[in-house]
C-alpha positions, 0 to 999 in steps of 0.5 A, a space after each residue: 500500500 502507499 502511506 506518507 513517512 517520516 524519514 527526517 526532519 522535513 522529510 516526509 516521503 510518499 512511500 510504498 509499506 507492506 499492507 496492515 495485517 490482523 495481530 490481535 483478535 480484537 483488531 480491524 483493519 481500515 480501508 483509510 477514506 480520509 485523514 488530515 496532518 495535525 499540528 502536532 505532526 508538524 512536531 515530528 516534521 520539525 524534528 523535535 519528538 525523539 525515538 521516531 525511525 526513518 520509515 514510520 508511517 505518521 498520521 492519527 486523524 483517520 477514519 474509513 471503511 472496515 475490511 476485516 474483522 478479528 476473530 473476538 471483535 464484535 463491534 463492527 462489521 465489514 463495511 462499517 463505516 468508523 472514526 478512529 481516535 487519535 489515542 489507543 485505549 484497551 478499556 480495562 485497565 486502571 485508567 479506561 475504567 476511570 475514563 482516563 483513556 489517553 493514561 491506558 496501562 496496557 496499549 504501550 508496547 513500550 511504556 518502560 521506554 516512555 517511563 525513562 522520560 515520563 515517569 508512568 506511560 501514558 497510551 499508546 498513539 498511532 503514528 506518534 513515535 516508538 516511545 509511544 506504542 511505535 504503531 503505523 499511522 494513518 497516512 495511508 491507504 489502510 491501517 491497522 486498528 487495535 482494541 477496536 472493541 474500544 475506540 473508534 465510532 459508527 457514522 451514521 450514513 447521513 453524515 459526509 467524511 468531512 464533518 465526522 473526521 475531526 472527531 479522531 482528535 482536533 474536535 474533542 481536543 479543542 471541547 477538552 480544552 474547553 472543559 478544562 478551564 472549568 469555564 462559568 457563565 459569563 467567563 471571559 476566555 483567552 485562547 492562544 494559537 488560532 489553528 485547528 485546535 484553537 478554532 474548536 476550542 473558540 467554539 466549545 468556549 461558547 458551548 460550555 457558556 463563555 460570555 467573551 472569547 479573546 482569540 490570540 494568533 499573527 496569521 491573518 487568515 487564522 485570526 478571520 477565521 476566528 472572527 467570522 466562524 467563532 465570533 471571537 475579539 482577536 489580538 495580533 500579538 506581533 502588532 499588539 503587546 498580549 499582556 497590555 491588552 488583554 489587561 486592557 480588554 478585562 479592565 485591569 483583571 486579566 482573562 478568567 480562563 486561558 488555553 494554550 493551544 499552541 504547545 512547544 512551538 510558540 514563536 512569542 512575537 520578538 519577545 527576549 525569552 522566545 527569543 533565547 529559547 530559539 538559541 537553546 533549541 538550535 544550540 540543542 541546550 533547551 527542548 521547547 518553547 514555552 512563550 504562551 504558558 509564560 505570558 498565560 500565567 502571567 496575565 490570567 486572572 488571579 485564582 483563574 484556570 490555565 488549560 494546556 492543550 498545546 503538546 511540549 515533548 520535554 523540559 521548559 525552563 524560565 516558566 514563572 512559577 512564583 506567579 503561578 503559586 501566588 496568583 493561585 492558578 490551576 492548570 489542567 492538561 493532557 493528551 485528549 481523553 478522546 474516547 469520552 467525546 465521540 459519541 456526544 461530540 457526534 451528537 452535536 453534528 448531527 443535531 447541527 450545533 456545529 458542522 466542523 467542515 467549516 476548518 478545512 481549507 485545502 483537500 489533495 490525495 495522500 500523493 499530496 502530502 509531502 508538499 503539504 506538509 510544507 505548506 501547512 508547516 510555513 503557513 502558505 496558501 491559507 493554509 488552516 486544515 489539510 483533508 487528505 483522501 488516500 
């Protein structure tokens, strides 16, 4: 079959891999009929999360038509249409028991490996590493599904690839986002990183009752994204200073919640920490670039809530943690707990309260991909959400 791989740092190759096959009794294999580069694949593009291998398959925004069955699968059916979550859970553990399906013991093959740098594995991630499981991705034109007695979901046949495909991650991510920063009616909520990610964060904001969403990005066509489809205040932080203006905005208080939904990458506008960030990182000193946790934690409001959704893969340094404490902040994180959002989530398609097409802004065949990944990575062409049909 035809998958796009990781061989590099930029370098992501449109290769010909053996086919997936059954492993376990409870497996599915997919025929891939749509997936989508995530921002945090731009983080294996870009070189930054470790124990990747020349040839690994990427992709975990995936769903397609189910072509084989395990001998002990019983939730689907060949010809099933199904949506497939980003992160692979076994559903019996400690952690699925308790809905803490991103923590599952038991689907990381190599979780000791993931301990060296954790402390605990969290679950195994298809397409993301070999410390996290080391799976194929779905980049491809088919994949192979594990406890999928578990994770993916039914589409209804009314509904097209294009509105359920976000469901595999970006959709739950951004309502989990949400939901973390234990938003009140009436909360004012400032969200850094207008991509993807943020742009369904906008909206779950609104569903969960913000009464104000402050949308922080300096791409053009991202901050009008966020103006016309999520109705948010935007701030240009390479025209404007963050900080001052959120200030200014919440009459001296600063934003009740605030979501980092950039993650390791921030480019901080100029500012002198991103700016020494940047020389630890080609110096090979330092691991991340933390400028939106910074700046969060810095002008949230005091007693406030910080949810990071955006991924970091290592060790930040220069992070003010006596403002944290004495400002008595929380702050909550993760990888998505996909698994809790897909049937609700897709309940909220059906009944139309949100049709997420409205992020897609280029469609290519899986050929495409490595230009695309350029693409998206430099922000050319407008470019916000790739949809690949392999």
């Amino acid at each position: 079959m035809k998958a796009l791989c990781w061989h590099g740092k930029h370098d992501v190759r449109y290769d010909t891999v053996p086919d997936p096959k059954i492993e376990d009794a409870q497996d599915v294999i997919i025929k891939v009929t749509s997936c989508a580069i995530c921002g945090s694949d731009l983080h294996l593009y870009d070189g930054f999360m470790p124990t990747m291998e020349s040839g690994d398959v990427l992709g975990h925004e995936t769903m397609g038509e189910v072509v084989e069955v395990g001998s002990e699968h019983t939730k689907f059916k060949v010809g099933d249409r199904v949506v497939v979550p980003f992160n692979i859970a076994c559903g019996q553990c400690f952690f699925c028991q308790k809905g803490l399906w991103s923590l599952c013991d038991r689907s990381n093959p190599n979780a000791k490996m993931a301990e060296a740098a954790m402390g605990h594995s969290p679950s195994g991630l298809f397409g993301y590493s070999h410390m996290l499981g080391g799976y194929a991705g779905g980049q491809a034109e088919y994949m192979r599904v594990p406890f999928a007695n578990v994770g993916p979901i039914k589409v209804p046949d009314a509904l097209s690839d294009e509105q359920v495909l976000f469901l595999s991650d970006i959709f739950p991510t951004g309502y989990m986002a949400a939901e973390n920063a234990d938003i009140e009616p009436g909360d004012t909520v400032a969200i850094w990183g207008c991509g993807p990610v943020g742009q369904f964060a906008i909206q779950s904001a609104w569903m969960l009752g913000a009464g104000r969403v402050i949308a922080i990005d300096n791409v053009p066509e991202r901050l009008e994204m966020a103006r016309t489809h999520g109705k948010a205040e935007t701030i240009n932080f390479d025209e404007q200073s963050v900080f001052e203006t959120l200030n200014e905005m919440t009459g001296g208080r600063g934003p009740d919640r605030c979501i980092d939904a950039v993650g390791t990458e921030a480019h901080g506008g100029g500012s002198l920490d991103a700016a020494l960030d940047n020389v630890k990182k080609t110096l090979r000193v330092g691991t991340d670039r933390p400028h939106v946790l910074r700046e969060a934690i810095m002008v949230c409001r005091k007693g406030g809530t910080i949810s990071m959704p955006g991924v970091y893969v290592g060790f930040l340094d220069k992070v003010p943690m006596g403002a944290f404490m004495n400002k008595a902040l929380t702050l909550k994180t993760g990888q998505t707990h996909t698994h809790r959002y897909l049937a609700p989530l897709m309940e909220k398609i059906v009944d139309g309260t949100i049709d997420p097409t409205f992020i897609i802004t280029h469609k290519a065949g899986l050929d495409a991909g490595p230009d695309l990944y350029r693409t998206f990575r430099d922000k050319q062409d407008s470019c916000i959400k790739v949809v690949m049909k392999p």
